[in-house]
Every structure is written in C-alpha cells, then in structure tokens.
PAZAFI-659223 format. One line per field, with one value per residue (C-alpha): residue number from 0; x, y, z. Coordinates in steps of 0.5 Angstrom, whole numbers. Last residue first. Layout:
N
midren <- c(NUM,...)
x <- c(X,...)
y <- c(Y,...)
z <- c(Z,...)
END
This chain:
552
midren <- c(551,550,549,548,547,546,545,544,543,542,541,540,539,538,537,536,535,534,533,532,531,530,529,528,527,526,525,524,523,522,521,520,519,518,517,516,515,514,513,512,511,510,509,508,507,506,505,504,503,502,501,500,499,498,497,496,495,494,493,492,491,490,489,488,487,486,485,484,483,482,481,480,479,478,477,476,475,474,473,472,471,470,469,468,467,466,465,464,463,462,461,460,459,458,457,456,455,454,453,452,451,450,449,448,447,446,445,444,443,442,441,440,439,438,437,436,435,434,433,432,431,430,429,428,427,426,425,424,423,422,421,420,419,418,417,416,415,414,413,412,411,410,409,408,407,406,405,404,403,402,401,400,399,398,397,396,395,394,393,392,391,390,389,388,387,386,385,384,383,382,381,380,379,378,377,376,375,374,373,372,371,370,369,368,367,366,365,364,363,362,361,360,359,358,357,356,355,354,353,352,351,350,349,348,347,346,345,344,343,342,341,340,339,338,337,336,335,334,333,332,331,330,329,328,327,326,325,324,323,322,321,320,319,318,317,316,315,314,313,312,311,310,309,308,307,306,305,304,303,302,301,300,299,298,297,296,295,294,293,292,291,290,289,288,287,286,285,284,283,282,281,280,279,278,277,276,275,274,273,272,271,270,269,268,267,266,265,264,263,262,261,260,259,258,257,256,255,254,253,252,251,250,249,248,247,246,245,244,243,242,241,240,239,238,237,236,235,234,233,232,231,230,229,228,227,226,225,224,223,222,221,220,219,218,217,216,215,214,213,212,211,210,209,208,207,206,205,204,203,202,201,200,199,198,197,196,195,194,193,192,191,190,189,188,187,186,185,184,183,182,181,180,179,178,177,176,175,174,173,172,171,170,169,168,167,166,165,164,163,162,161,160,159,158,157,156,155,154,153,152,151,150,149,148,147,146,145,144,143,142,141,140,139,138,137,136,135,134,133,132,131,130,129,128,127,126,125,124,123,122,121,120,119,118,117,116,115,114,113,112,111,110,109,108,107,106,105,104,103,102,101,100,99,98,97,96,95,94,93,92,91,90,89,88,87,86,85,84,83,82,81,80,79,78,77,76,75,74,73,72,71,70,69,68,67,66,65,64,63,62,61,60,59,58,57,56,55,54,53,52,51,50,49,48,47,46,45,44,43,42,41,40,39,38,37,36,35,34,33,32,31,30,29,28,27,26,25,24,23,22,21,20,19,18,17,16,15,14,13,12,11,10,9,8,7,6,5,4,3,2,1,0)
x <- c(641,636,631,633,630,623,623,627,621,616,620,621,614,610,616,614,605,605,596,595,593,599,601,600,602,608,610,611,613,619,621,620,625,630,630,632,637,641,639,644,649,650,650,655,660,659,662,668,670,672,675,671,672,675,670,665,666,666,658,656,660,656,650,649,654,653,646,644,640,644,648,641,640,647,645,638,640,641,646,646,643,649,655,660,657,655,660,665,667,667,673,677,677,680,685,687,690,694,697,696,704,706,709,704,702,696,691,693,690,684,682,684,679,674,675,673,667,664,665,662,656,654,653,647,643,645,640,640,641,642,648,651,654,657,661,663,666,670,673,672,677,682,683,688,692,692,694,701,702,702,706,711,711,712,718,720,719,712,714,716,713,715,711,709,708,717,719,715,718,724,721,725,727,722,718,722,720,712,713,717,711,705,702,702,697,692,690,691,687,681,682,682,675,673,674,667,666,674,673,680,684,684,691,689,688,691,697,703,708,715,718,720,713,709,715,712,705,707,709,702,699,704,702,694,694,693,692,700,700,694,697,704,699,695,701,704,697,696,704,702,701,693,690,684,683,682,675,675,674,670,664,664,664,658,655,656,653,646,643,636,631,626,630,625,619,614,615,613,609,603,599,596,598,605,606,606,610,614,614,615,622,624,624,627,633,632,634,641,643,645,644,637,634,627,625,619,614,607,602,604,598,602,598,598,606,608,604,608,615,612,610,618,621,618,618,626,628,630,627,622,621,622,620,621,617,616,623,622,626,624,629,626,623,617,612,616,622,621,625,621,625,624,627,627,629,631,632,638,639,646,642,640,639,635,635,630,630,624,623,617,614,609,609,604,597,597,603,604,596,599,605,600,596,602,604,598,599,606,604,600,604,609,602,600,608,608,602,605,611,607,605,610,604,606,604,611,614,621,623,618,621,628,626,622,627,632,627,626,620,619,626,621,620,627,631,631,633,628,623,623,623,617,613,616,612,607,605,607,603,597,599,599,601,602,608,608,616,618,626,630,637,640,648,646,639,634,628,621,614,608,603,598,590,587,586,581,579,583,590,592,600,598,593,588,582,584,582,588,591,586,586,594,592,587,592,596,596,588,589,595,599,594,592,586,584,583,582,587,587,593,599,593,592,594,591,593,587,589,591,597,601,596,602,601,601,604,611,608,605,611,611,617,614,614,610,611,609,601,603,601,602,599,602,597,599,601,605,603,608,613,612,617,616,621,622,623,629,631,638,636,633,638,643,638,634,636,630,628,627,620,617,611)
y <- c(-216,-221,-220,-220,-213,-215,-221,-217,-212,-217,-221,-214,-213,-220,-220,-214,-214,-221,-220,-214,-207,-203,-208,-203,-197,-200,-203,-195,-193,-197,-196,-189,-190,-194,-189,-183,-187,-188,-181,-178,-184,-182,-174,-176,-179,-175,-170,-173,-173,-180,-181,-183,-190,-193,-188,-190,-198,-196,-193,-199,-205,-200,-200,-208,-213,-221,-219,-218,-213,-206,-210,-211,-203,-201,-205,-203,-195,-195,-190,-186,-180,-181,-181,-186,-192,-191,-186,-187,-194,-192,-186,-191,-196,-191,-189,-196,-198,-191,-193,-201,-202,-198,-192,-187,-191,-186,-189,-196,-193,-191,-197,-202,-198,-198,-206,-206,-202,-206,-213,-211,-207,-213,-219,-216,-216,-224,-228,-236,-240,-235,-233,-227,-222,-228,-229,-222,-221,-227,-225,-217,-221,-225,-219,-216,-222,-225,-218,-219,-226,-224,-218,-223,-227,-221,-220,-227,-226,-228,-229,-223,-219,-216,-221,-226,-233,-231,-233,-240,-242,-246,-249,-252,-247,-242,-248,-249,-242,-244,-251,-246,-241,-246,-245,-237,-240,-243,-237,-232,-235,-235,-228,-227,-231,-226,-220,-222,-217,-220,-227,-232,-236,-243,-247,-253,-255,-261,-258,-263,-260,-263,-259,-265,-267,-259,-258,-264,-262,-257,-261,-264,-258,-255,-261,-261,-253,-247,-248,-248,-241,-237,-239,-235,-230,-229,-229,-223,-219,-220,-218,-211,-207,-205,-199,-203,-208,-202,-200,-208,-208,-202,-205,-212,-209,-205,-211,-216,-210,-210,-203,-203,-198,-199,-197,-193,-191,-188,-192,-198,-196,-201,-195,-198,-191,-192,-199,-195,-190,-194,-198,-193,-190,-196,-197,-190,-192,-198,-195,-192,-198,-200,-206,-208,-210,-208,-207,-208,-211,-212,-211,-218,-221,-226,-224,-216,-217,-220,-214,-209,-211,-211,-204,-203,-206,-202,-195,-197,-198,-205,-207,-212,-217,-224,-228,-231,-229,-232,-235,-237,-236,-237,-236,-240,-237,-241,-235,-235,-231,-227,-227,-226,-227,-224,-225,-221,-223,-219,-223,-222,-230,-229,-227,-220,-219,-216,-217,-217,-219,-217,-217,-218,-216,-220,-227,-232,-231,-228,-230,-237,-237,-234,-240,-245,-243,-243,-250,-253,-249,-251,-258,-257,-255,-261,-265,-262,-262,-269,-271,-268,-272,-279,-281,-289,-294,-296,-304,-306,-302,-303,-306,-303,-296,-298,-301,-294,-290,-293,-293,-286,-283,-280,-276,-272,-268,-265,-266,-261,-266,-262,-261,-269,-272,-269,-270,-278,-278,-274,-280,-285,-282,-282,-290,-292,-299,-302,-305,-312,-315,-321,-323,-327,-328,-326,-324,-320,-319,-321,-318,-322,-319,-319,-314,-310,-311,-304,-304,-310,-312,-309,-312,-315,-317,-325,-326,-330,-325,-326,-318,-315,-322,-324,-317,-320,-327,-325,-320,-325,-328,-331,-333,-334,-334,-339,-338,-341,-339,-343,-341,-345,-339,-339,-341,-339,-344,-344,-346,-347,-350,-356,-357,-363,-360,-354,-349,-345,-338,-334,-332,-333,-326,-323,-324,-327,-334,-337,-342,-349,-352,-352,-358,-358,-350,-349,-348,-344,-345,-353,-357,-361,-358,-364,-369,-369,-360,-355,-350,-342,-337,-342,-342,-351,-351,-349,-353,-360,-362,-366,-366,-360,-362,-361,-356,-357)
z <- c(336,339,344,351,352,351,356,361,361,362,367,371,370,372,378,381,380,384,383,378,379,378,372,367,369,372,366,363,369,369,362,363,369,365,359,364,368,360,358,364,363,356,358,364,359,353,359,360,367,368,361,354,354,360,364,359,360,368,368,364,368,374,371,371,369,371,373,366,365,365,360,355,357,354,348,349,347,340,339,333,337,342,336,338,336,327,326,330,328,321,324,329,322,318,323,327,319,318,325,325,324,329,329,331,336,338,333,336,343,341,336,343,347,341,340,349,350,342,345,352,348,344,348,352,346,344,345,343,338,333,334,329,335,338,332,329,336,335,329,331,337,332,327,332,333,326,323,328,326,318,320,323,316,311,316,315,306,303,295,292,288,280,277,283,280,278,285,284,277,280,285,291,295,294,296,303,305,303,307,313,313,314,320,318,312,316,321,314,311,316,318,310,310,317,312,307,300,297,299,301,299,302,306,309,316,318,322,323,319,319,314,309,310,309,303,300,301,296,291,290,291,285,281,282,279,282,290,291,286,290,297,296,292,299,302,299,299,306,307,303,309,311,308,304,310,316,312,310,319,320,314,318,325,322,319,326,330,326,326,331,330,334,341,344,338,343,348,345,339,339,338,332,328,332,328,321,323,324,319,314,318,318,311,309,314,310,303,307,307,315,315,319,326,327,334,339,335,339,332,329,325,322,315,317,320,312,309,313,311,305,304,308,302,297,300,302,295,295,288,285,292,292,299,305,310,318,319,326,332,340,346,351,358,359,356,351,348,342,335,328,321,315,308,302,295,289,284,278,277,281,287,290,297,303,311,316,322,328,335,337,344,350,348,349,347,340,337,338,336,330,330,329,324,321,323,320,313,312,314,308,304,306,304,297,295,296,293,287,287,288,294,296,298,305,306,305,310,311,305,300,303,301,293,292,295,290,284,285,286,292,290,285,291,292,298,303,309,314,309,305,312,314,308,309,316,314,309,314,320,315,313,321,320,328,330,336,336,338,338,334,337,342,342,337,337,330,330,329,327,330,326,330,329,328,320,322,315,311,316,309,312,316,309,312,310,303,300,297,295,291,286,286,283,279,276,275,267,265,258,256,262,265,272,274,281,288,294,300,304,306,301,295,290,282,277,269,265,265,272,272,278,282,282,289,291,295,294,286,287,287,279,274,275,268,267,264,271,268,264,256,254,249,240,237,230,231,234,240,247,248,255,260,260,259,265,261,260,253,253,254,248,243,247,246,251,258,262,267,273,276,281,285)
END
C-alpha cells in the first residue's frame, strides 16, 4: 500500500518519485530501501500488487496471487507483462479458451448498467479494419497513428493494430478474393456486358484508362464494377484498344454486347479493333448490332459549348460582376451587405464557372440571377466596381432578362446531361425521349430568326446532326431501349418521328423500316436459341431485355 509522503525539504518534494520515512543509505549505488519508492509509470501496475517491505521489490498478480520481483534496477516489468499473456485467471486472456466470450456492462440512459456477452474475433477485426481503410479511402499509414491507436485500444484491447504493410497485403487480398468472385459473376450469371471506358490525362502528364462493366443478374438488379483502372502510354486508338482486350481476357469476358466511348476519333479505331476481336470469338452479337455506342452526356456536352461560343455578351457580364465579389474578402464582405440591404433570403452562393464544363455556367447563372438587386446595389454603393470591367459594363436589366432566358433553355441539357450519367441504375431507355424533344425545340429556335437563340440554336442544330440525325450514325438500342419500355413503346417511336421529321417524311419511314427489321432479327436470334427450352417465351424476352437494359 501506498504511504504518504512526509515532509521533505522543497527540493525533495519537485522530485517525481514517492519518498520513503526512512532516508536511502548514502553511498555510490544508492538502493531503494522500501519497495513503495517505485514508480508506476507501466499499465502493468492496474494489475498487480505492492507487497509492502519486500527487499527485493515484489509485487503479486490482482488475480492469480503469483508473485514476481520487481525491482527497478534489476528486474523492471517485462516480467510482469510476460505474466500477464499466460495467467489463466486474467478475466480478458482468452489464450487458453479463445471460445470463451467476454461479459461486459453497457450503461442505458434511463437504464443503467447493462450485461452484454461479445466475442474476440481477431480475423474479423483485421478485415474489418482493411474494409475500413478501402471504403473511407484513407491512407495506410493512418494505421499507425498515435490517435487510432489510442481509439482502437479503447475499443478493443486485445486487437493488436497491423502495421502500414500488413495492411496493404490484407486490402490486396481482399482485392484478390473479390476477383475471383466477380469472374465467376461473369461466367454463371449474366447474359451480356456492356462495357464503359474512358481516357484522360492528369496534371502529372499520365494517361490513364478506366473500365467499367454494366450488367443486369439473374435477380434483375443493375450491376457496375469497375473492372480496370490503369495507365496507358497514349490514347491512340490501337493502344487503347490492345488494352481494352487484355482487361476482358483476365476477367474472361467474351459476351459484350456495347462499348460506350467519347467521340475521339482515336476510339473509332479502338472500336473497331475490339470488334473484330470479339467477332473472332463468335461472341459478336448480331454481327455488331449496336456495338458502338457513343456517349449521350458528351455529345449533349459538345452541342451545348458549340451554342455557348456564340451566345450574347450577358454571360460574359455577369461572369466578371461574380468574378469582382469573389476577388478578395472585403468585396465579399461588401457584397453580403447589398444581399442584407436587399433582403435576399437565398442561401446559394454565387461561383465562377469552368471553361471545358457548360453545365457549371448553368449553375452560375442559376445562382447569380437571384442576386440581381445585391449586384444593382453594389453599382450603387462601390466606387471602383464600374471600373473592374475595363471598358464593359456591369450587368445591366436586359443583361439580367437574357440571364434568365439562357436559364431556361439550358435547364433541360442540364437535366438531360443528368439522367444520361446516372450510375445507379439503367438508363438506355431514357436517352431518346430527351433527344426527340431538345431537337424539336433546336428546329423551332433555328426558325426565329429574330430571337435571341438564332445564331446560338444554329451551330448546336448543326453538331446535333451530326452525331443523331444521320441513320448510319445512329445507335439503334436508343430507339429499341423505348420500344422495351412499357411505358412507350413503337408507338411513342413512330410519334416522336412524326414530330421530328414530319408524317410523310421519308427519313421517317426509312428509321421505322430498319427499326421492325432489327427487332425481328433480334427475335429470331433468341428464338433459335431457346427453341427447345422449357418456358422458352419468358427466358427470351427476359434474355433480350436484360441485354438492351445496359447502360448508356
């Protein structure tokens, strides 16, 4: 037991250590002469006793009674420690019986202290920790923080943390695990594949290409996984092709029915490369039907900054009125007062903009038009505002009406461009509604020649026809994803085209001529191959839906 300490002189009582009644001898080793002069900086001390007047020190385990000498000088802990691993009557040491479960007591508000039985799983705890570390994206060496550390010693005492490298080797193998996995995915339960992939270099100057995998299961849930993502040495199409294939021969993927691409003329190349890869393996469905399949979200992207680089010199207006009250603290500061003096109660705040990405101008422009009284006060209020614009002027009221006009016209390739890039569920039958009704709107624009989207409706009109217009350039499953859906169907078709090219246009005839062909073959195709199968019908239109369902 602990004593305590008498009265000492100042210097002695600074000293960190418990002073004993009787003076050590003086000498040139000087010995502790009671064994309470200790110090009990270890965690060890939370479970041992102080045999009182032992010379040597000795000290005597809480639960077990076992007594080992202590002394600081020549013994130290690491006895202590060692005997702590292996007492049989230590209530947490489950080494002799890792079955046993652990009672612990959990305080209920309202309640109070409550039982509850847990038992140690120190494998659960590892993957449960590499999970962690995947899904949270957290580095590796986060492991071994002093923090973490500390947090997982207080939930867990017995886990002993890995370090930064056995982390690595357990996410990998989880990697690994999953792999094997997937290709057995793959192989016993889904008919067809659509692929995604898409290039891109980063600030370091790498090229990098990723692949994704869309399917639909056998329990008619929308599948994704990211099946590559790697660094290639350029983005010409031969090259991007090549690896394209080497990732479908390790995943062992033979049954792709699209690949979805931006419309760089390098991936026409690589299209074409693994297409005639895929038909070498007979696995070519319909002899490339639909196979290429050009993303909907970048070509609405490339008709929408055709528009832009035309458009009226109000975006440019408001763009520098939002530049100037983002250019330093004290403008901002200023500028939230004109938003108080005007009595704005919208909590979005005004942002710039990027040059390559048309939906942030959308976004700007969105949030600044509910500002238009706080800029017009700002005129007011700032001398020096007027003269950030060199020449311009700040945004003026028919500035403001052209800012709304724009708004609403870019709300619905806003939108578009939002359902077209979901990646939650499928999204094929989407596209054509949305595409029917921006180029009907393109085509009555382009007539008003006195309206302020003439020029602007002209150059997207014209990128619009480029890509959707022409038959041969028309991928067919965005017609056929509607036709599928019961909400549709070849009537809603027949009907967009009648608002598109006229009732007795002869492009309309042609598309709906090719479109009953298509669909027969199809027919055909699944016919042949379920003939002879038990509940033939509902396995071939469940067949067929779950290959035109994939994703854009």
């Amino acid at each position: 037991m602990e004593q305590d300490p008498p009265t000492t002189t100042p210097a002695a009582a600074t000293t960190p250590i418990e002073v004993c009644t009787n003076p050590p001898p003086i000498g040139r080793k000087r010995r502790r002469a009671n064994a309470n002069a200790i110090r009990k900086r270890s965690d060890v001390w939370d479970h041992f006793n102080l045999i009182p007047d032992s010379d040597p020190a000795t000290a005597a385990c809480k639960y077990c009674h076992q007594k080992y000498m202590c002394d600081s000088k020549k013994h130290g802990t690491s006895n202590l420690k060692s005997h702590m691993k292996t007492c049989s009557k230590y209530p947490l040491n489950l080494s002799t019986d890792p079955t046993q479960t652990i009672l612990t007591y959990s305080t209920i508000p309202g309640v109070g202290l409550v039982p509850t039985s847990s038992r140690f799983d120190p494998v659960g705890c590892r993957k449960g920790l590499a999970y962690f570390i995947i899904l949270d994206e957290k580095p590796f060496r986060t492991v071994e923080g002093e923090g973490f550390k500390y947090f997982c010693y207080q939930m867990q005492p017995q886990f002993t943390i890995p370090s930064r490298r056995t982390i690595t080797r357990d996410c990998f193998q989880i990697y690994l695990d999953e792999k094997v996995r997937l290709i057995a995915l793959f192989k016993s339960d889904c008919n067809r594949v659509a692929i995604t992939t898409d290039c891109w270099t980063s600030v370091q100057n790498l090229n990098y290409l990723t692949l994704t995998a869309h399917f639909i299961d056998k329990d008619w849930q929308y599948q994704k996984r990211i099946i590559s993502f790697a660094s290639i040495p350029n983005h010409r199409g031969k090259t991007v092709g090549k690896k394209v294939e080497d990732v479908l021969k390790e995943w062992g993927l033979k049954n792709v029915s699209t690949i979805t691409v931006d419309n760089a003329a390098s991936n026409d190349v690589a299209v074409k490369y693994l297409e005639q890869k895929i038909r070498n393996m007979n696995e070519l469905f319909l002899d490339g039907f639909g196979f290429h399949m050009r993303c909907c979200a970048h070509i609405l992207n490339l008709v929408v900054r055709d528009g832009l680089k035309v458009a009226s010199t109000s975006i440019s207006s408001v763009r520098n009125a939002i530049r100037y009250v983002r250019s330093s603290p004290h403008r901002a500061l200023k500028f939230n007062e004109c938003v108080g003096y005007a009595n704005i109660t919208c909590k979005k705040s005004v942002c710039l903009d990027v040059s390559t990405c048309w939906n942030s101008t959308y976004l700007m422009l969105d949030a600044a038009e509910k500002y238009e009284s706080a800029f017009d006060k700002l005129e007011d209020e700032v001398e020096d505002y007027r003269d950030f614009f060199e020449g311009d002027s700040p945004p003026s009221s028919e500035d403001w009406e052209n800012v709304r006009v724009f708004i609403k016209f870019l709300k619905n390739y806003y939108e578009a461009t939002t359902v077209f890039s979901v990646s939650t569920k499928a999204s094929l039958h989407t596209a054509f509604p949305f595409l029917a009704g921006i180029y009907v709107e393109l085509k009555s624009l382009n007539l008003d020649l006195n309206g302020l989207f003439a020029s602007v409706a002209k150059e997207m009109l014209d990128k619009f026809k480029k890509y959707w217009i022409d038959i041969t350039k028309m991928n067919q499953l965005l017609y056929l994803g509607v036709i599928f859906d019961p909400r549709y169907k070849l009537r809603f078709v027949d009907w967009c085209f009648t608002d598109m090219y006229g009732p007795l246009s002869e492009t309309k005839k042609s598309l709906l001529e090719e479109i009953n062909n298509n669909l027969s073959k199809i027919f055909m195709v699944y016919k042949e191959a379920y003939d002879n199968v038990e509940g033939r019908i509902p396995a071939m239109a469940a067949t067929l839906d779950r290959m035109l369902f994939s994703n854009i």
